[in-house]
Each structure stands twice: as structure tokens, then as C-alpha cells.
Steps between C-alpha positions, in 0.01 A plus 500: 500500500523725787784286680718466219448842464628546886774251438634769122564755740625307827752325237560819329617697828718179644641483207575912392646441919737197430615675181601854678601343831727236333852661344513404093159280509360600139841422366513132749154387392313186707347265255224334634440210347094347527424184455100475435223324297251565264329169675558647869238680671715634786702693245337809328516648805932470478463584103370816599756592734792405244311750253527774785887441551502544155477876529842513705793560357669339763336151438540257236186282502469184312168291486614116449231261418546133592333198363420279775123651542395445153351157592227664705337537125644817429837541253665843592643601154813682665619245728851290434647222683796713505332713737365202671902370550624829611230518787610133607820618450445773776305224721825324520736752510325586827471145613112467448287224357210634388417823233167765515333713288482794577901542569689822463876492512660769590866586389562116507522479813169602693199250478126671498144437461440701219135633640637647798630848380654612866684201494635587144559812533707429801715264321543697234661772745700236656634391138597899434688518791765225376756673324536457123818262420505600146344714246336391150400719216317419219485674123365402176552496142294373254455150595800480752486567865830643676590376827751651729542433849756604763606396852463667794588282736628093477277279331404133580469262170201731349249375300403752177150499368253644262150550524233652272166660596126575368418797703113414462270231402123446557385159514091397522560159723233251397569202755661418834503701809470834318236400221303796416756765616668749238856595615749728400869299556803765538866438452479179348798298483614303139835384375715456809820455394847391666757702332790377702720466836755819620708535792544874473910463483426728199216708354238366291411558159273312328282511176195315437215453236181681541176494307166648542439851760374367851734635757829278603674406843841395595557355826802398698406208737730332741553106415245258597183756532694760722434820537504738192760727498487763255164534236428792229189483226496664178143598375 
């Protein structure tokens, strides 16, 4: 308990520092993206770091669970093989064979073991830096979300996606590497969507069903797993 609580206010500081040494970072948010395991005993320690960038407004975190550990005799009710394809996605994008638990991505572009918070935190300031090449809003009504984006700059073939988001969940784990531990899952990714492909020749808008109250995020990725350009989140 006492080093997590050393790593809340160590993540806390580098973070408040990225966000008021970096020009326009609360309104060019990093998403960090985690991929992790209920079945995975290397990754509470990462969970509780994504629950920790969760407190800055300058970070977008998303926790996405992946399948391939529930044959160690533990099913992890949150994980999707779409999660699973996106990380192998990033694996080849970069020109790697092989996938880990725990990951953090970081803007698209930065790769990270999730339960190493300097090394997160320092990509995370790296990711801030890059300029923002366009700029999304979201707004709802009713059961529609409104999406608007801009661009600031010239934009490769850009991918346009959708995400929803439980911000908590506790989970008693009965079997596999973490039988017998209670833990309390943050940020919890569901619903990943693929709205559709723009180029940025002119602005966006786009509407889109929406059900239920768990918070929403639109990304813009580059083609092919590249880096994400522009992100906002509606709560």
C-alpha cells in the first residue's frame, strides 16, 4: 500500500508538470491505452497506475483486456479479442513478433511496460510534446453523440474510432495467477467501434448512436496502428 501510495503522488506531480510545461496539453490529451489481464499476475501493479493517470486531465487512460490468458483457468469477464487484435496489430505495426501483458501504449506510438511508472510517465511527456494535427469535440443529445473535428495541420489517411468506458469495477478472482485477490479494475474498455476513415481535406462531423452513461472516447489514429492524432472523451 505504501508504494502505490508513493507512486499517486510521483504520477500526480509528473503529470500536473507535463500538463503546465506542455502549451495546450489538457485540450491535446495522450490516451494511454493498457493492455492487461485479469489472469496476469504481473499486472495489478500497471492497473493501479492507469487508475492514477486517471486523475489527469491531460491523460486519457483506457484499460483493454485481452483473451489470450484465460486458459491459465481463469476467464477475465472484460477481455475481447478485439483488444487482443489491436495489440497484435501494434506488434506488427512496429515490426515485432511477439505481444506482453502488461503493455501500455502511449499516444500510439510509444511502447511501455505498464508497471514501470517513470517509464510511463516519460512517454506520456514525450507524446504531449507532439503537436496536435487536429482537434475533436464531442456533445450529446439524448441518445446521439456529436462529433466535430478540425485540422490543424495535413493529415495522413486517419483512422476514426469510438470507444466506451466503465470507470470502475471490482472483481473477486477465484482461479489462475491472481486466485484469492479482490481488485478494483479502472477505465475499462467495451464497445470499440470503427466509425470510419478521414483525410482531413475537410472538417468532420459525425453523429452516432449512444446508449447507456459510461463515459465515451473518440480517437483519431493514423492507418495501420500509427500514432493517434487527435483524442477527446465525453463523461
Amino acid at each position: 500500500m505504501l508504494r502505490q501510495s508513493r507512486w499517486s503522488h510521483w504520477i500526480a506531480a509528473a503529470c500536473l508538470a507535463v500538463s503546465a510545461t506542455v502549451a495546450g496539453a489538457d485540450e491535446h490529451p495522450v490516451v494511454v491505452e493498457l493492455f492487461t489481464s485479469q489472469g496476469c499476475a504481473s499486472c495489478p501493479a500497471a492497473d493501479a497506475i492507469l487508475a492514477e493517470l486517471g486523475e489527469q486531465e491531460n491523460v486519457i487512460p483506457l484499460a483493454l483486456h485481452v483473451d489470450y490468458w484465460d486458459y491459465i483457468g481463469w476467464k477475465d469477464n472484460f477481455a475481447d479479442p478485439v483488444f487482443t487484435k489491436r495489440q497484435k496489430g501494434y506488434a506488427r505495426s512496429a515490426g515485432r513478433r511477439s505481444i506482453y501483458t502488461p503493455q501500455m501504449m502511449v499516444g500510439g506510438v510509444y511502447d511501455v511496460v505498464g508497471s514501470r511508472p517513470m517509464k510511463v510517465v516519460d512517454a506520456i511527456r514525450h507524446a504531449s510534446e507532439k503537436p496536435a494535427q487536429a482537434r475533436v469535440s464531442l456533445s450529446r443529445d439524448g441518445d446521439t453523440l456529436q462529433i466535430t473535428a478540425q485540422p490543424l495541420s495535413a493529415l495522413p489517411e486517419t483512422v476514426v474510432q469510438m470507444v466506451r468506458y466503465s470507470p470502475r469495477e471490482r472483481v473477486d478472482i477465484l482461479d489462475g495467477e491472481n486466485a484469492g485477490r479482490e481488485i478494483t479494475y479502472t477505465h475499462v474498455a467495451h464497445g470499440w467501434q470503427v466509425l470510419g476513415v478521414w483525410n482531413g481535406d475537410a472538417d468532420l462531423e459525425m453523429n452516432v448512436a449512444l446508449e447507456g452513461s459510461d463515459p465515451v472516447v473518440v480517437m483519431l489514429q493514423e492507418k495501420d496502428y500509427g500514432a493517434i492524432l487527435a483524442a477527446a472523451r465525453l463523461r
